[in-house]
C-alpha positions in Angstrom: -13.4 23.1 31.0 -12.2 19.5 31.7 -14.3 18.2 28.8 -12.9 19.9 26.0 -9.9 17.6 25.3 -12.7 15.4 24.2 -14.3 17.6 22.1 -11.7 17.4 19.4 -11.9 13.4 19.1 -15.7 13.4 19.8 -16.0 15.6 16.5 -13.6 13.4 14.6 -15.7 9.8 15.0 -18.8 12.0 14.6 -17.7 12.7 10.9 -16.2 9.7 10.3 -19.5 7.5 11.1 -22.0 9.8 9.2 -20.1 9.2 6.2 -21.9 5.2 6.5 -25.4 7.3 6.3 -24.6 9.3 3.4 -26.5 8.5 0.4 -25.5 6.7 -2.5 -24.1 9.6 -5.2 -25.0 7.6 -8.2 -22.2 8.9 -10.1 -18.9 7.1 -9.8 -15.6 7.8 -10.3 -12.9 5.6 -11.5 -9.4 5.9 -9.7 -6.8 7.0 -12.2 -4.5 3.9 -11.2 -4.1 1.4 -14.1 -4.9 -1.6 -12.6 -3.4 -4.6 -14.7 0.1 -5.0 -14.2 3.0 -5.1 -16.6 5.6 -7.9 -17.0 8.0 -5.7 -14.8 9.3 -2.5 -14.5 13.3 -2.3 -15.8 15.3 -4.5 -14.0 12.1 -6.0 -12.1 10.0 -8.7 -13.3 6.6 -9.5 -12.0 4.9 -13.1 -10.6 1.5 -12.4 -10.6 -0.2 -14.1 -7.3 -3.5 -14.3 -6.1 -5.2 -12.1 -3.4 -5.0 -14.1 0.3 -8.1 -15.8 1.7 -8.6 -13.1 4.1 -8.3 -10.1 1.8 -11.1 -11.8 0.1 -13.5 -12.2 3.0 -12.7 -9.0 4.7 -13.4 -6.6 1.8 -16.8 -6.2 -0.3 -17.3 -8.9 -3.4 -16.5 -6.1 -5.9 -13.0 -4.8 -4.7 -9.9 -5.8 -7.3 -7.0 -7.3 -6.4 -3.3 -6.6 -8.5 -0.7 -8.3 -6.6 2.8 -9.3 -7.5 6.1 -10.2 -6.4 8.7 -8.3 -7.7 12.6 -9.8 -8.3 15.6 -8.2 -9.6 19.0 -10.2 -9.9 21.9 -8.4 -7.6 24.6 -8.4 -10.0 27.5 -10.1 -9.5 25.8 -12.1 -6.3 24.8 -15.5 -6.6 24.4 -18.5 -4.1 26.2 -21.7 -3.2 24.9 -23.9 -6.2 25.4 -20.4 -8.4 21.4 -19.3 -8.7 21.1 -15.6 -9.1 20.4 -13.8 -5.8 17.5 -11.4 -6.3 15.8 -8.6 -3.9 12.3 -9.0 -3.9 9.5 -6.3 -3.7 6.4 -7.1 -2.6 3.7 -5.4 -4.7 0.0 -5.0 -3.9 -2.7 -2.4 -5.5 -6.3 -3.1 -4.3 -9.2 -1.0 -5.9 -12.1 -0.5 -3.8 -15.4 -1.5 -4.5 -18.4 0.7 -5.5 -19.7 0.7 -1.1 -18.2 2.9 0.3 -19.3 1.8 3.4 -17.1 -1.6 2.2 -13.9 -0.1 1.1 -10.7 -0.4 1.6 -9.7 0.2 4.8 -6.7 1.6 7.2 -3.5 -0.3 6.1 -1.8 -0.5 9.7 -4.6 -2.9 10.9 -4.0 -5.2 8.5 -0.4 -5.1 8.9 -1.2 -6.3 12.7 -3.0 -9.2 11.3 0.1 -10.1 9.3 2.5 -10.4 12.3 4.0 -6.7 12.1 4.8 -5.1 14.8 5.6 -1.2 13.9 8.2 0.5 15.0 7.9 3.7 13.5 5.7 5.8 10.6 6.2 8.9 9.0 5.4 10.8 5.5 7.8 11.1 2.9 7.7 12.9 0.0 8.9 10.7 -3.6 9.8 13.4 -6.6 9.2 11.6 -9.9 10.9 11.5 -13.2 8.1 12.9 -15.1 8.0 16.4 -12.6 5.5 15.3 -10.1 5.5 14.4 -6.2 3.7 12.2 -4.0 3.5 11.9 -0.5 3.8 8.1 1.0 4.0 6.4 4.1 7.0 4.9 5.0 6.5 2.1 8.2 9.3 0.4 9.6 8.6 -2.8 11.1 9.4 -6.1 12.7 7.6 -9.5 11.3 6.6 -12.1 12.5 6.2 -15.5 9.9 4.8 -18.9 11.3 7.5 -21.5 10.2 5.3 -24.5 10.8 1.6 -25.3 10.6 1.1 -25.3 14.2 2.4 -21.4 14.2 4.6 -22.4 17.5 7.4 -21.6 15.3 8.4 -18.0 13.8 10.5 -16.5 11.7 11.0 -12.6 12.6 12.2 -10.1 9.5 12.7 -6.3 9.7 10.5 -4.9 6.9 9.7 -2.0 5.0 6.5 -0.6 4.2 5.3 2.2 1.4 1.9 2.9 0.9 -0.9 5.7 -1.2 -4.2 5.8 -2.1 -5.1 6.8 -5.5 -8.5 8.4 -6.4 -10.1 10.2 -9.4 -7.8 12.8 -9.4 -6.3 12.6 -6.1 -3.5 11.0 -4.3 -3.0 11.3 -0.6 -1.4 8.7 2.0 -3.6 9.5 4.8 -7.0 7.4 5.7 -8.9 10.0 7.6 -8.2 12.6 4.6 -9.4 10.1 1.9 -12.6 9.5 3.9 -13.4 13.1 4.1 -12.7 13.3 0.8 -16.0 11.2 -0.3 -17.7 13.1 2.1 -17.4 16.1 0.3 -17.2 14.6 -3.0 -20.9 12.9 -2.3 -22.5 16.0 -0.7 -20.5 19.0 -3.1 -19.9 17.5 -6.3 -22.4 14.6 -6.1 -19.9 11.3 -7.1 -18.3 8.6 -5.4 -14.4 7.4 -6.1 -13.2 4.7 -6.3 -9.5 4.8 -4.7 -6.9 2.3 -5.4 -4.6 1.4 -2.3 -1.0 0.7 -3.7 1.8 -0.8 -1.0 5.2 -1.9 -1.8 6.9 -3.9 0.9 10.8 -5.1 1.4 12.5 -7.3 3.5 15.9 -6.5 5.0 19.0 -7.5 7.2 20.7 -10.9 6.9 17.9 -13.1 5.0 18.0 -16.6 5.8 17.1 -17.8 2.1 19.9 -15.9 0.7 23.7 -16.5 0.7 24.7 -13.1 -0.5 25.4 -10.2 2.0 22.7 -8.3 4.4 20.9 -5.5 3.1 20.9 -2.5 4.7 17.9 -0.4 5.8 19.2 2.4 4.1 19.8 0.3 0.9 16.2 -1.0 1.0 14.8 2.6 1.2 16.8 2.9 -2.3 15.4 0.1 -3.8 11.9 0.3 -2.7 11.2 4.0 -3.5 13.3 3.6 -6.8 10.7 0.7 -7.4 7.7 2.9 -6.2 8.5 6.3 -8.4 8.9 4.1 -11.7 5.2 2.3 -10.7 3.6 5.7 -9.8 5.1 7.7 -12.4 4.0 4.7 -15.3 0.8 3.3 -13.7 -0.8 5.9 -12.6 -3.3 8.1 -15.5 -1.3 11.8 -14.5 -3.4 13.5 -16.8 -6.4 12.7 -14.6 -4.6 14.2 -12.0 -6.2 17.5 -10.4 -3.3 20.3 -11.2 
């Protein structure tokens, strides 16, 4: 009787391994994401910027990187030599190569890598314009920025975090359900999907670049799933969508 607790968890890395010894379906499946990004969204405009070093050498050769930060001028709000103060959004959809056994990962351990510390997580549910929902992850955390090359010097930011995956024709924001997802897509319908990982990410509280007044957690949450509904709702192909 005092091994069952295990049982559970036992089961749960058993599936999760064998889907590395699954064979290749053949078939694959593009996720419905659009991957190039527009000029901006509304009162956002992109900056285009390269995938990190590590992103590179961590995921397979094939994986595609759309990255961007995001600014929109807060009216009325500029600083001490009168430059427009804008929030800023960062923007980052990474597509998955055609390995499965080399995709994208969990999101929360490469958020340790970054310097964040997280200090909570929960799903929330975003209702779009166009009549659909999607259920994110919303992580609230603390980050820590090396200041100086030496990284003896930080700078520490509260930050928030929004993230999905996108597949063929399904969305979900939970890793262990998109993996058994390909298991079942490779042994029932006999494909593989490629899923798109899309996180948006905001810094708040008093910034120390900006002159203008702290923002808010609560008016960060505005701004970044504002930002995130108009990206899912106009970026993603909903007529690939599963109904």
């Amino acid at each position: 009787m005092k091994f069952r607790p295990i049982v559970l968890p036992l089961f749960l890395a058993v599936a999760l391994a064998s889907v590395y010894f699954l064979p290749s379906a053949g078939e694959m499946a593009q996720s419905a994401v659009r991957m190039e990004l527009p000029p901006g969204l509304e009162t956002w405009h992109f900056k285009a910027i390269p995938p990190s070093e590590a992103e590179i050498e961590t995921l397979a050769k094939d994986t595609e990187f759309s990255k961007a930060i995001c600014l929109s001028a807060r009216p009325g709000e500029f600083d001490a030599e009168g430059r427009i103060i804008p929030d800023r959004i960062d923007l980052s959809v990474v597509l998955s190569g055609v390995d499965i056994n080399n995709s994208i990962h969990r999101p929360e351990r490469c958020m340790l890598a970054q310097g964040h510390q997280i200090l909570s997580s929960y799903d929330k549910e975003l209702r779009l314009d166009n009549g659909k929902a999607i259920t994110v992850k919303r992580i609230r955390s603390t980050q820590r920025i090396p200041t100086n090359e030496e990284g003896s010097e930080h700078l520490e930011l509260d930050c928030l975090t929004y993230y999905f995956f996108v597949g063929h024709d399904t969305i979900t924001n939970d890793h262990l359900e998109r993996t058994l997802i390909d298991m079942k897509d490779r042994l029932i319908k006999g494909i593989d999907q490629r899923w798109a990982y899309v996180s948006t990410s905001m810094w708040f509280g008093k910034l120390p670049w900006a002159n203008g007044p702290s923002i808010t957690e609560a008016e960060a949450d505005d701004k970044i799933t504002d930002f995130l509904e108009m990206f899912a709702e106009s970026r993603i192909d909903w007529g690939q969508m599963a109904p």
